[in-house]
Backbone as CSV, one residue per row, in Angstrom:
resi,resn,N_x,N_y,N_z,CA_x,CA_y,CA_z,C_x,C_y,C_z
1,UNK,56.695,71.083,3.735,56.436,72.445,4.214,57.765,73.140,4.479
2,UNK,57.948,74.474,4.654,58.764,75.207,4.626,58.881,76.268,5.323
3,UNK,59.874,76.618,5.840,59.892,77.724,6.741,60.442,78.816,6.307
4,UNK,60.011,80.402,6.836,60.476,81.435,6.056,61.482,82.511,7.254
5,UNK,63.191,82.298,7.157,63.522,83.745,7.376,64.072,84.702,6.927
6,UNK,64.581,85.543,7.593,64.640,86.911,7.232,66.353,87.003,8.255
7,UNK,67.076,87.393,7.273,68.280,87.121,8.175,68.643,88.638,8.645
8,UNK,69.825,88.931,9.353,69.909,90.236,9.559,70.634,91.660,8.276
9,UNK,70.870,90.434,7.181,71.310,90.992,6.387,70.379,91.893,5.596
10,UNK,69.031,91.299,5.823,67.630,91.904,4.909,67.398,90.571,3.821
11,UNK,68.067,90.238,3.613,67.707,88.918,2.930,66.670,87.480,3.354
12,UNK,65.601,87.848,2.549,64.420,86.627,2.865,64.984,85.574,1.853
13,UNK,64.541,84.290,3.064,65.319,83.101,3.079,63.940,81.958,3.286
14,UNK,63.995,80.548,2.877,63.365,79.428,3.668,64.307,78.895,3.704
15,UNK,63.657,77.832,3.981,64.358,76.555,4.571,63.280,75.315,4.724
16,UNK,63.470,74.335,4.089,62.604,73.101,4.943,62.635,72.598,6.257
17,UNK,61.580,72.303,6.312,61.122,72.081,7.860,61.949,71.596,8.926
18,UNK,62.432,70.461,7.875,63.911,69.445,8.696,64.806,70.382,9.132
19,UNK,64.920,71.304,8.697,65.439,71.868,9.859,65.473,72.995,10.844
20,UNK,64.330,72.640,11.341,63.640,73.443,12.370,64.715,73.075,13.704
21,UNK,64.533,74.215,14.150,65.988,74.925,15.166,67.335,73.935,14.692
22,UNK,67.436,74.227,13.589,69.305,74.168,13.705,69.519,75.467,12.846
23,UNK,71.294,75.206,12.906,71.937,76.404,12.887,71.978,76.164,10.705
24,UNK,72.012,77.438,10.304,72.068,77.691,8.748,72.892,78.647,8.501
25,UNK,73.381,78.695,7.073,74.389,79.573,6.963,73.771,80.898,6.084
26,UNK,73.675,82.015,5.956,72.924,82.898,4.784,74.040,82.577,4.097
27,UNK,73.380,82.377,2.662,74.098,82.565,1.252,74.809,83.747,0.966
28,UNK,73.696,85.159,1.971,74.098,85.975,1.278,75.728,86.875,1.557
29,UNK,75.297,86.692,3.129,76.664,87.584,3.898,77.210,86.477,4.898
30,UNK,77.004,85.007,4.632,77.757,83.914,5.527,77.391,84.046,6.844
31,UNK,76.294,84.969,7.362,76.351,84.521,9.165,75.243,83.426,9.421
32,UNK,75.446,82.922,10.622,75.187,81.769,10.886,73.555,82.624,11.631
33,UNK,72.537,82.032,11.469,71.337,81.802,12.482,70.670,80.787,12.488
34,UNK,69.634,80.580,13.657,68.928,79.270,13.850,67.564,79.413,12.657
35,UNK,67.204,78.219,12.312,66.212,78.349,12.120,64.694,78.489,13.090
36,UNK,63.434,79.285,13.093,62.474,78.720,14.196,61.752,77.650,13.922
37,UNK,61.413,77.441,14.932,60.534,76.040,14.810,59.309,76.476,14.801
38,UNK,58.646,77.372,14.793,57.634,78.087,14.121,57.344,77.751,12.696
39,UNK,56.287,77.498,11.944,56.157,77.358,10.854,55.421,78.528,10.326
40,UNK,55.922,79.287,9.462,55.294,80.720,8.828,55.069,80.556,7.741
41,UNK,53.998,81.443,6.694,54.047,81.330,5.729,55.369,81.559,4.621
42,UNK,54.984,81.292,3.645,56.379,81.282,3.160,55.831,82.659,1.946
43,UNK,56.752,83.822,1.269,56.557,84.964,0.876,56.951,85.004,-0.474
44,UNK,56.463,85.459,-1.285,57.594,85.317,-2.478,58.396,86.199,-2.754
45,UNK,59.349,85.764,-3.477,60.599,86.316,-3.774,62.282,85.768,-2.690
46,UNK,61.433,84.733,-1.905,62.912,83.885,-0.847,63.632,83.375,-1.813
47,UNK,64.788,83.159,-1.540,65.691,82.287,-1.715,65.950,81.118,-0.599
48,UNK,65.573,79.841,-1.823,65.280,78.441,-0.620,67.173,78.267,-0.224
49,UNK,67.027,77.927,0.817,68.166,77.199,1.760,68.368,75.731,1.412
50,UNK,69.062,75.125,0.768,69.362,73.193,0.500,69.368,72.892,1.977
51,UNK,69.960,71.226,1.699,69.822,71.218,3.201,71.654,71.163,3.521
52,UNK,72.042,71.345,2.671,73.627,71.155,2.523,73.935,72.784,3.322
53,UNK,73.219,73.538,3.281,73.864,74.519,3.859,73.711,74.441,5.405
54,UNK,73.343,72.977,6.307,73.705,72.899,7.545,74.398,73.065,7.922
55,UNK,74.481,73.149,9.322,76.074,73.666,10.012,75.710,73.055,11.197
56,UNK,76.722,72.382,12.096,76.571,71.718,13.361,76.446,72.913,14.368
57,UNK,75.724,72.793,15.352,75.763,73.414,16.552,76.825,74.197,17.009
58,UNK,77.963,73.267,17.272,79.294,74.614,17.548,79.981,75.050,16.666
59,UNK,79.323,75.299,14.956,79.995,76.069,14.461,79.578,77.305,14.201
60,UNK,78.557,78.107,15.203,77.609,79.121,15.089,78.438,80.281,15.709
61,UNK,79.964,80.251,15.450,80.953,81.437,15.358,80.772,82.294,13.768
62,UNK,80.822,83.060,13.984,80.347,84.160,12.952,81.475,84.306,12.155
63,UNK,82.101,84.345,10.711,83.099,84.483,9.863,83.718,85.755,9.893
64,UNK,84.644,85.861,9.616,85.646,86.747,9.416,84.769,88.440,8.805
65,UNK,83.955,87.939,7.767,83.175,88.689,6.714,82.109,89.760,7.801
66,UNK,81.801,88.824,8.679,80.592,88.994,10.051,81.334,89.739,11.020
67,UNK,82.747,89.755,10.814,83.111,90.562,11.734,83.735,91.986,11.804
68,UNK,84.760,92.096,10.746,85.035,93.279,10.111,86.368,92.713,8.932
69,UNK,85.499,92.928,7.656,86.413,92.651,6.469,87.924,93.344,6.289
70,UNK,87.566,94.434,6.751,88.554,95.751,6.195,89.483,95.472,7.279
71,UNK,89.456,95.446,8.529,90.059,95.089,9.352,91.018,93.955,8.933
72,UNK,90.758,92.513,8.103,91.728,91.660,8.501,92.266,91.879,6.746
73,UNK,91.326,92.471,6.173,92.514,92.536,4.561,93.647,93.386,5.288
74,UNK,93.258,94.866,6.015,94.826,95.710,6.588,95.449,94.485,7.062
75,UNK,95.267,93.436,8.044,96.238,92.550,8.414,97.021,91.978,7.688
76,UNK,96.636,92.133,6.510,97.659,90.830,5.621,98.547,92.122,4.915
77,UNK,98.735,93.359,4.866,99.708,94.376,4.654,100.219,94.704,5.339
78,UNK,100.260,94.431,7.067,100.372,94.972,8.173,101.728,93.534,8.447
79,UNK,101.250,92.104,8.479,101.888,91.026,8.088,102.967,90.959,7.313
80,UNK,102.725,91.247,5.740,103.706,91.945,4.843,104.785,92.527,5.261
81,UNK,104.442,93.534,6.138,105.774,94.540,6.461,106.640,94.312,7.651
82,UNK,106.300,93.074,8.520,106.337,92.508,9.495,107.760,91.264,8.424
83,UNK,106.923,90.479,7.397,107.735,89.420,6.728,109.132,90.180,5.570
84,UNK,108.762,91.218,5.361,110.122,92.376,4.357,110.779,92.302,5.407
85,UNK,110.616,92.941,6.473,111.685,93.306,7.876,112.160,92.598,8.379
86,UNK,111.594,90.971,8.303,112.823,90.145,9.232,113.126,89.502,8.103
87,UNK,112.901,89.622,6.354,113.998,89.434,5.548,115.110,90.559,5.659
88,UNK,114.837,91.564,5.696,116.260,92.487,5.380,116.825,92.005,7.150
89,UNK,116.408,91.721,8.178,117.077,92.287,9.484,118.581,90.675,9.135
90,UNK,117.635,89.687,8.246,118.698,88.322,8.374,119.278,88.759,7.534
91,UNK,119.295,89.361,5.803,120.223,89.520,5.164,121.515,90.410,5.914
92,UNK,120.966,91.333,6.830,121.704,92.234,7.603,123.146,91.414,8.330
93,UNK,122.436,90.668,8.886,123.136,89.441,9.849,123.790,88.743,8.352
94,UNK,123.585,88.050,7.474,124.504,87.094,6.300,124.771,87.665,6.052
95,UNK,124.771,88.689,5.528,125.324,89.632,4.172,127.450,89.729,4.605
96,UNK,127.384,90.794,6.187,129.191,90.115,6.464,129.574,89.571,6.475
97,UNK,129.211,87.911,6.643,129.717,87.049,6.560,130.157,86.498,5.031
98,UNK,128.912,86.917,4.462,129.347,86.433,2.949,130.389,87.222,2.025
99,UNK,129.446,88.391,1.760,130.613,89.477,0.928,131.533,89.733,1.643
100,UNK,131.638,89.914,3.111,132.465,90.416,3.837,134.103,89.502,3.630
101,UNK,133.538,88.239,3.396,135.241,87.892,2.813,135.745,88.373,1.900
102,UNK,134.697,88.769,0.844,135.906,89.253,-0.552,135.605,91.035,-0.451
103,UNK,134.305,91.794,0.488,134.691,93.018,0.563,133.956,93.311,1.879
104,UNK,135.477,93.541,2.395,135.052,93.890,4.150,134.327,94.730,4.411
105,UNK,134.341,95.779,3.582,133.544,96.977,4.070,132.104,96.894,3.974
106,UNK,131.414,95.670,3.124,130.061,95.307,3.363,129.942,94.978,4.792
107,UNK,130.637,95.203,5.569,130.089,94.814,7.035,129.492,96.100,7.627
108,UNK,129.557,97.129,6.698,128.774,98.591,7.040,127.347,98.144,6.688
109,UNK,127.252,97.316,5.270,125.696,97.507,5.419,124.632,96.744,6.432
110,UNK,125.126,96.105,7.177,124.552,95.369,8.401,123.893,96.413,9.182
111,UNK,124.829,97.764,9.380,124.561,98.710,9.906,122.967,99.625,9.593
112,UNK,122.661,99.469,8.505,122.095,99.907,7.866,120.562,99.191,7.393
113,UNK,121.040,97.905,7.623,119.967,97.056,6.710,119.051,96.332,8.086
114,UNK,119.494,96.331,8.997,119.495,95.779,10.813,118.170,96.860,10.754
115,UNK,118.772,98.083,10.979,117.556,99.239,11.375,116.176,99.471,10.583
116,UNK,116.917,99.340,9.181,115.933,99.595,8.402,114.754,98.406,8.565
117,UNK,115.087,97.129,8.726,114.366,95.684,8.950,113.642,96.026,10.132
118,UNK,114.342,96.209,10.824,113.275,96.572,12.203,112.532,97.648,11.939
119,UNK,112.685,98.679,12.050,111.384,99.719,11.499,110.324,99.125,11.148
120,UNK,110.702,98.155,10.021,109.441,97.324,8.875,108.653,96.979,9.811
121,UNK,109.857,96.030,10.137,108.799,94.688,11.510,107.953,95.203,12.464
122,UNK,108.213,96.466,13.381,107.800,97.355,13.981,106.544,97.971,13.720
123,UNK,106.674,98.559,12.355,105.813,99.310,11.782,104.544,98.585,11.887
124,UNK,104.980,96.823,11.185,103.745,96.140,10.871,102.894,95.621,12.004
125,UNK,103.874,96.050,13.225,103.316,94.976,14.322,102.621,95.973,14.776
126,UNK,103.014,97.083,14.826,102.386,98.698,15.389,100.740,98.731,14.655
127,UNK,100.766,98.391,13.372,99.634,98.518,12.497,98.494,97.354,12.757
128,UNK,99.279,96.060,12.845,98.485,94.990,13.808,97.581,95.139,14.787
129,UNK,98.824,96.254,15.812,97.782,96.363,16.993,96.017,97.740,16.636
130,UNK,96.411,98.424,15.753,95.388,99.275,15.226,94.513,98.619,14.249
131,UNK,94.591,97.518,13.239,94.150,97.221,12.729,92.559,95.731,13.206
132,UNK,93.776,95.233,14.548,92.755,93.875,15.001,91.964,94.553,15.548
133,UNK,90.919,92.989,15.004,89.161,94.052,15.398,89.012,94.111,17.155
134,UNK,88.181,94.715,17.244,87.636,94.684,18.906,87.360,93.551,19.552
135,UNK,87.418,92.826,18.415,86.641,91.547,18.791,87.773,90.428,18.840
136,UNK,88.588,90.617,18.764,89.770,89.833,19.341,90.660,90.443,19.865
137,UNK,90.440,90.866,20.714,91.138,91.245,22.717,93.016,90.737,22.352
138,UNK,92.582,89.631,22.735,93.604,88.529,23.060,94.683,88.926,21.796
139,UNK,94.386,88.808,20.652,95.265,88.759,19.490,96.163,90.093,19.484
140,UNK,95.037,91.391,19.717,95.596,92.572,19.783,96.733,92.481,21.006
141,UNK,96.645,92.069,22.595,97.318,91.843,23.123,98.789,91.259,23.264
142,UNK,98.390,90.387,22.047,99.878,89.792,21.547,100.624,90.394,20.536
143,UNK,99.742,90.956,19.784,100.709,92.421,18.765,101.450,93.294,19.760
144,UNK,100.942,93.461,20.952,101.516,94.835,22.235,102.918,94.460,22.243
145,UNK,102.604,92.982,22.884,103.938,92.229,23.677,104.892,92.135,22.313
146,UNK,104.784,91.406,21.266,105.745,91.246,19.925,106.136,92.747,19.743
147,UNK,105.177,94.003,19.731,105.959,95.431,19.533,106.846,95.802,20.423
148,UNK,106.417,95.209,21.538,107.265,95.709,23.093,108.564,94.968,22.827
149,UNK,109.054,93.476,22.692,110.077,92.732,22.602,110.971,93.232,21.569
150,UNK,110.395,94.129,20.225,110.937,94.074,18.792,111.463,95.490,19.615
151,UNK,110.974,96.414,20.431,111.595,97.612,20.727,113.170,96.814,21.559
152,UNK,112.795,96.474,22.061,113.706,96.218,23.234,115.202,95.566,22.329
153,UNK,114.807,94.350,21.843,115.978,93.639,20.882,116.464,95.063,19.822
154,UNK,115.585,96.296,19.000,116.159,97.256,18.169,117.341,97.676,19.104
155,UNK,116.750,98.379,20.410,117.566,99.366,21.430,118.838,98.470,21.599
156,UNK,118.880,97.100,21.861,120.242,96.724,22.539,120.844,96.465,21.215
157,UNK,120.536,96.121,19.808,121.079,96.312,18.427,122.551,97.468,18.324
158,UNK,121.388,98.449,18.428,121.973,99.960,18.302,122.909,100.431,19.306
159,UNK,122.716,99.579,20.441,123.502,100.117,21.793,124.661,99.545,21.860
160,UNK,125.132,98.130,21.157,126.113,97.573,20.665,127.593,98.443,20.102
161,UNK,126.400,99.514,19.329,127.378,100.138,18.611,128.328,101.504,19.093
162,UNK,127.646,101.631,20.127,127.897,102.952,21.631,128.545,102.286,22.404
163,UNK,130.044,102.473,22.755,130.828,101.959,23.846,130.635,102.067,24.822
164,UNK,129.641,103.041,25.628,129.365,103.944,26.248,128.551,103.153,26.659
165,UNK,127.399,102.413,26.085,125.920,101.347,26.449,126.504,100.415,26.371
166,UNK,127.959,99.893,26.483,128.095,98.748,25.719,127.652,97.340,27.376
167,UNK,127.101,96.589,27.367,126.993,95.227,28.104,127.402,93.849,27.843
168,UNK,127.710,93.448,28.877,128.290,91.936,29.254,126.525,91.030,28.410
169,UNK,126.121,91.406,29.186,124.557,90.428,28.551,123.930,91.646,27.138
170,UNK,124.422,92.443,26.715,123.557,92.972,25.696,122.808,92.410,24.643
171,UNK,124.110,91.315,23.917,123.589,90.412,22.834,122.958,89.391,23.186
172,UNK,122.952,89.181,24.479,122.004,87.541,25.293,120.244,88.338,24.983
173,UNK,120.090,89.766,25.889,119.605,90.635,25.544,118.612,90.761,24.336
174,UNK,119.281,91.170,23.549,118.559,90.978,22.016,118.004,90.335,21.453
175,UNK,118.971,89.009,21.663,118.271,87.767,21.115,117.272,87.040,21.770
176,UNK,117.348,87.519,22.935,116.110,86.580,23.870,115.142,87.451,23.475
177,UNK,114.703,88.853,23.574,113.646,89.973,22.777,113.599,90.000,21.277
178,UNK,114.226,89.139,20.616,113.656,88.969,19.150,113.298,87.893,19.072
179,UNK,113.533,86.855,19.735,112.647,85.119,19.962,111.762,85.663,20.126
180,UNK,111.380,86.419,21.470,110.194,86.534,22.158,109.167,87.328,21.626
181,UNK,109.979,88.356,20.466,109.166,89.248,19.704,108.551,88.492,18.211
182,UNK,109.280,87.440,17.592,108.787,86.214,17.174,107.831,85.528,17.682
183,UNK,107.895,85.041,18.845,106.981,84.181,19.470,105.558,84.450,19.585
184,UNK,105.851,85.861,20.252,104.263,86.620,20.229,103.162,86.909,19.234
185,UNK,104.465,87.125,18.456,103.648,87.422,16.852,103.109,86.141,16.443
186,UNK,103.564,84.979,16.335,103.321,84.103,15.765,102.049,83.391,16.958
187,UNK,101.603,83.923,18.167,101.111,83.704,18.826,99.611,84.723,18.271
188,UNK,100.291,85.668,18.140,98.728,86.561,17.484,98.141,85.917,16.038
189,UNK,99.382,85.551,15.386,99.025,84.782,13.852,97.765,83.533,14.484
190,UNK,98.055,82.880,15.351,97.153,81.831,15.531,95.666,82.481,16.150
191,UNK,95.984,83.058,17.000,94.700,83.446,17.414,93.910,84.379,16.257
192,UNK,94.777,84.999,15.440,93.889,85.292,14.597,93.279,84.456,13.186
193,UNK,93.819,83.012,13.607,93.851,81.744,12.353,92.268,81.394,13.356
194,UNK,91.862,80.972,14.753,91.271,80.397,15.160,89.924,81.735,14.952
195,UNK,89.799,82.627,15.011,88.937,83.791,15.109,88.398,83.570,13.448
196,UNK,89.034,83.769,12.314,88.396,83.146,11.407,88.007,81.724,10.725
197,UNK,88.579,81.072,11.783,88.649,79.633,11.842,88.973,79.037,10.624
198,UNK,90.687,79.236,10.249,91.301,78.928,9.500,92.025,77.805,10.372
199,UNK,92.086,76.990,9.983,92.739,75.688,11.077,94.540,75.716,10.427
200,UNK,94.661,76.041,9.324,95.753,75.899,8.844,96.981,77.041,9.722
201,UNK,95.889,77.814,9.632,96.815,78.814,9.954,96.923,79.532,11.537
202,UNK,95.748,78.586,12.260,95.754,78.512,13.709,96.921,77.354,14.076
203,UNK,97.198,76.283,13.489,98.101,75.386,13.891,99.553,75.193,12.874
204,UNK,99.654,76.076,12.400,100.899,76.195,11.326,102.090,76.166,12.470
205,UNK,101.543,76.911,13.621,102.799,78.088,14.363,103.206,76.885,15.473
206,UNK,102.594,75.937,16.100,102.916,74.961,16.668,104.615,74.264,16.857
207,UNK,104.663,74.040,15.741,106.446,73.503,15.595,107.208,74.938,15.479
208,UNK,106.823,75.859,14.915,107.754,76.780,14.902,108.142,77.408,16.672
209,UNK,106.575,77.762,17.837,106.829,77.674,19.066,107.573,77.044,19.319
210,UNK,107.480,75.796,19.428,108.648,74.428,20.143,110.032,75.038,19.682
211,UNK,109.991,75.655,18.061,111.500,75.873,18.009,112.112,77.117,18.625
212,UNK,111.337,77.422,19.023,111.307,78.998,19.170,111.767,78.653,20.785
213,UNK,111.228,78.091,21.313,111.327,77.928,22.762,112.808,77.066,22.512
214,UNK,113.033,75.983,22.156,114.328,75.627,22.022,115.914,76.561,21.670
215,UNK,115.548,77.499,21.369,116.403,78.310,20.578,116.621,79.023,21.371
216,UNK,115.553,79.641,22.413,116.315,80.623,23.879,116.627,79.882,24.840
217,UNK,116.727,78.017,24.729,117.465,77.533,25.499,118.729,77.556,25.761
218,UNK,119.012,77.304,24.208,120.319,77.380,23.403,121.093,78.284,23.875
219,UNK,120.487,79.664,23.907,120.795,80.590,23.847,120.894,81.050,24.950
220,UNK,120.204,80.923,26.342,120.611,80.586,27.613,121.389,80.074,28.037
221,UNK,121.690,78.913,27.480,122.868,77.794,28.145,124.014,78.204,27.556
222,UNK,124.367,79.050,25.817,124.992,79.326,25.674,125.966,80.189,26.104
223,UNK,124.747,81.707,27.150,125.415,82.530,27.411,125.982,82.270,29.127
224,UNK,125.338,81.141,29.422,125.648,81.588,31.104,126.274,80.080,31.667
225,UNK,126.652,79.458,30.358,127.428,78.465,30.566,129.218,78.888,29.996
226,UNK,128.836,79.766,28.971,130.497,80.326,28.050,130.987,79.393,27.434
227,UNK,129.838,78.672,26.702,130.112,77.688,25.761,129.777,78.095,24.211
228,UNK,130.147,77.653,23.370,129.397,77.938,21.880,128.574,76.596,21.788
229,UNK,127.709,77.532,20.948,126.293,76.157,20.775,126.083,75.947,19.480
230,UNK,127.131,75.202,18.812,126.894,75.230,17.347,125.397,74.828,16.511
231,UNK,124.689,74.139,17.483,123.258,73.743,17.595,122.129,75.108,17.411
232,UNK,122.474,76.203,18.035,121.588,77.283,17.951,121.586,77.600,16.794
233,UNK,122.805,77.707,15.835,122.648,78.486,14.415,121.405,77.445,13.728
234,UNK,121.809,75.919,13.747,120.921,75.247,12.664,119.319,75.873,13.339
235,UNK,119.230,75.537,14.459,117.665,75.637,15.010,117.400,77.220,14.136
236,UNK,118.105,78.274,14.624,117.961,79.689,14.027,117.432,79.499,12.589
237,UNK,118.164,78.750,11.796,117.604,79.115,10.487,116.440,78.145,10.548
238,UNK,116.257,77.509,10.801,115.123,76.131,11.253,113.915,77.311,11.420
239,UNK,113.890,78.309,12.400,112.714,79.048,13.193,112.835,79.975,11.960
240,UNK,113.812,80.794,11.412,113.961,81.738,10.225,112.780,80.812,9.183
241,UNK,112.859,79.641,9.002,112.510,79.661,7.332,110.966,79.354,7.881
242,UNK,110.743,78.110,9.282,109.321,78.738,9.680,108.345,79.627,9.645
243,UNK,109.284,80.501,10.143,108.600,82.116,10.726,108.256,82.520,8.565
244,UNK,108.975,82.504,8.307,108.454,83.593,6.547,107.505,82.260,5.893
245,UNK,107.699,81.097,6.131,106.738,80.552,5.318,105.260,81.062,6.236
246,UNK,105.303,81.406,7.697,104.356,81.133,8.197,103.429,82.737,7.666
247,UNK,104.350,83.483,8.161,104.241,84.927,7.858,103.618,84.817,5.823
248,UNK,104.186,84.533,5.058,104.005,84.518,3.796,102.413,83.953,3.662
249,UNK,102.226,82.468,4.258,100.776,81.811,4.312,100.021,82.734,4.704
250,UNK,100.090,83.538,6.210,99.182,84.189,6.913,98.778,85.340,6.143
251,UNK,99.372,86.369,5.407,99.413,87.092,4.313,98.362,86.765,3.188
252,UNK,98.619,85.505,2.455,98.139,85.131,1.353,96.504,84.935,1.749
253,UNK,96.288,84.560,3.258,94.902,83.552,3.629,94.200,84.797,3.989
254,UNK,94.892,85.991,4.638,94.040,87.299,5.009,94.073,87.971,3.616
255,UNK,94.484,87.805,2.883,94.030,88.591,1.452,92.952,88.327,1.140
256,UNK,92.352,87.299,1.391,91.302,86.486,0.639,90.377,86.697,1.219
257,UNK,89.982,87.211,2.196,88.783,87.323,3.308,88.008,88.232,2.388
C-alpha cells in the first residue's frame, strides 16, 4: 500500500507505506517533508517516491534552493570581488619588492594597486551583506564586522601616506584590521557552508582561523616587543594562499546552487 502527498511545491507525490512519518525529499524542488501516517488513496498522475529518497530525522534543514537561489548565486560574485581584491592588495605589497630592484619607481604602483584591491574587497563584502538571505542573521553579521575591519586597515593604509596622520602603532593598526577583516569573512564563508550544508566548505576555514589567529600573535609580539618576526612573513603567505584557495572553492560551490 501506498501513501499519497502533495508537497508545497504543488507536486503530487506517494510513497510506500514504510515510510510512514519519516522525513522525504521532493524530487521536484528538494524540500524535505514528513510523510503521514494516514493512509489515503492514492490519485493518478503521482510520481512514486523510492525508498532511497529517505532522509534521517536531523536532516529536515531545507536546501539552499528552499531558501533563496538568487541570493547565494549573487554570493559567489560578491566572493569573486572580495578574492580579485586581496589578489591585487598582495601584488600591491610584492610588486616593490620585486621590480622595485631593477625599477624603483614601481614602488608608485603599490600606491595605486593597495586602493584599488581594497575597494574590490570592500565592494564584495558590502554586497555580501545585501545579498545574505534573511535567513542567515549570523552570516550577514559577519559580512558587517569583515566590512567594518577592511574600512579601518584601508584608512590607516592611506594615512601612512599623510605625515600629518602619521602613527607609532598605524601599521600594527592595519594589519591587525586586515587579519580580522580576513577572519570574519572567512567566518561568514562557513556559516554560509553550514546553512547549505556544504561540509567542505563549512570546515575548509578551520586551519586557515588557527593561522589567522597565529599571525596577529606574531604580529603583536612583534610590535610591542621591537623585535622582527621573521616567522610572520612565512605564516602570512601560509594564510594568503589559504584565504584564495578558500575564497576560489567558496565561489565555485555557490555557482552551482
Amino acid at each position: 500500500m501506498s501513501i499519497s502527498i502533495t508537497c508545497q511545491c504543488g507536486k503530487k507525490l506517494k510513497a510506500p507505506d514504510t515510510l510512514a512519518g519519516k522525513k522525504i525529499k521532493c524530487p521536484a524542488c528538494q524540500h524535505h517533508l514528513t510523510v503521514s501516517k494516514s493512509l489515503e488513496v492514492i490519485k493518478d498522475g503521482t510520481d512514486y517516491i523510492d525508498v532511497t529518497e529517505e532522509v534521517h530525522e536531523e536532516a529536515g534543514k531545507p536546501l539552499s534552493r528552499a531558501i533563496n537561489p538568487v541570493s547565494f548565486k549573487r554570493l559567489s560574485t560578491d566572493v569573486g570581488l572580495v578574492y580579485f581584491g586581496i589578489l591585487l592588495r598582495v601584488i600591491a605589497i610584492i610588486s616593490p619588492l620585486i621590480i622595485g630592484l631593477v625599477f624603483p619607481p614601481a614602488i608608485l604602483l603599490s600606491l595605486f594597486l593597495y586602493p584599488a584591491g581594497a575597494l574590490l574587497s570592500m565592494l564584495g563584502a558590502f554586497l555580501s551583506i545585501l545579498h545574505t538571505p534573511a535567513t542567515a542573521p549570523d552570516a550577514k553579521l559577519k559580512a558587517v564586522f569583515s566590512f567594518s575591519f577592511d574600512i579601518v586597515s584601508t584608512f590607516f593604509f592611506l594615512a601612512t601616506f599623510i605625515p600629518a596622520m602619521s602613527s607609532f602603532y598605524g601599521a600594527f593598526i592595519q594589519y591587525i584590521s586586515t587579519c580580522l577583516a580576513v577572519l570574519f569573512y572567512v567566518l561568514f564563508l562557513r556559516n554560509i557552508g553550514k546553512i547549505i550544508g556544504n561540509r567542505p566548505l563549512a570546515g575548509r576555514g578551520v586551519v586557515l582561523i588557527a593561522s589567522i589567529s597565529i599571525l596577529m600573535v606574531l604580529i603583536c609580539y612583534g610590535t610591542f616587543a621591537g623585535g622582527e618576526m621573521p616567522l610572520s612573513g612565512i605564516v602570512m603567505i601560509i594564510c594568503f594562499f589559504l584565504y584564495q584557495r578558500l575564497l576560489f572553492n567558496s565561489q565555485k560551490i555557490l555557482a552551482k546552487l
